[in-house]
N, C-alpha and C positions, 0 to 999 in steps of 0.2 A: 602759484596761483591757487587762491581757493574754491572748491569744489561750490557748483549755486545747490546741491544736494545736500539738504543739511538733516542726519541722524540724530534721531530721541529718543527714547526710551519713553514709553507710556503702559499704566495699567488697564489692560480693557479684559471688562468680567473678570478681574479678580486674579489676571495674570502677566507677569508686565510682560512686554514685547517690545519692538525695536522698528521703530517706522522710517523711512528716508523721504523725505522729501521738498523740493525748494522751499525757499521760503515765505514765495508769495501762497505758496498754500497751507504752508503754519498759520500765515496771517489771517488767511481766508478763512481757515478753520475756528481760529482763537476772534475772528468778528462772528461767526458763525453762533457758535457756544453763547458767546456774549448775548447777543440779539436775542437767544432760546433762554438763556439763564440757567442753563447746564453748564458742568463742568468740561474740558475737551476731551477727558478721559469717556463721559455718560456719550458724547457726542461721536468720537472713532465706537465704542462699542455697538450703538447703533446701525453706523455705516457700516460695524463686523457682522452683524448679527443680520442685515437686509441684504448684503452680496451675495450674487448669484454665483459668481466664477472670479478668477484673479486673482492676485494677491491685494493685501492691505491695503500697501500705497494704490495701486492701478485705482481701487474702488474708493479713497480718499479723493485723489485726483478729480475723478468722473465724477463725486457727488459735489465738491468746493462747484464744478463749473458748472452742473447743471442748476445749482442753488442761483449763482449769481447772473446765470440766462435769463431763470426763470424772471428774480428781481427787475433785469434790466428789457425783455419782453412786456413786462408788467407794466414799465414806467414808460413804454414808449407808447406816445399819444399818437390815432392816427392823422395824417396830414387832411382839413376838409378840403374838400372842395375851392374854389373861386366862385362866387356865383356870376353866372354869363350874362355878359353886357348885350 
């Protein structure tokens, strides 16, 4: 059975390193990048360079879902009212 944990190899600042993670969050990432017009190496370095604590992945993870909260908070309209009969 194959692992949903999929290993890359990426250059962030100028040194490669080695990230794990599913693939729904490659995806996330590489829509991420895309959308910014960065490359996803400029994009993990970022996320290296603002982490507070954790490792790599932990802090890729946490920024893919907070990005895509934020989006989908964004786009939610709220319900009006009915007005009373």
């Amino acid at each position: 059975m194959k692992s949903p944990v999929v290993k890359r190899s990426i250059v962030v600042a100028g040194h490669k390193t080695s990230v794990s993670l599913e693939e729904a969050f490659w995806n996330g990432m590489k829509e991420i990048s895309g959308l910014r017009n960065i490359t996803l190496s400029e994009l993990v370095g970022e996320i290296d360079s603002n982490r507070q604590q954790g490792n790599l992945s932990s802090a890729i993870r946490l920024f893919v879902l907070d990005y895509f909260r934020s989006r989908a908070q964004a786009a939610a309209v709220p319900a009006e009212k009915a007005p009373a009969e």
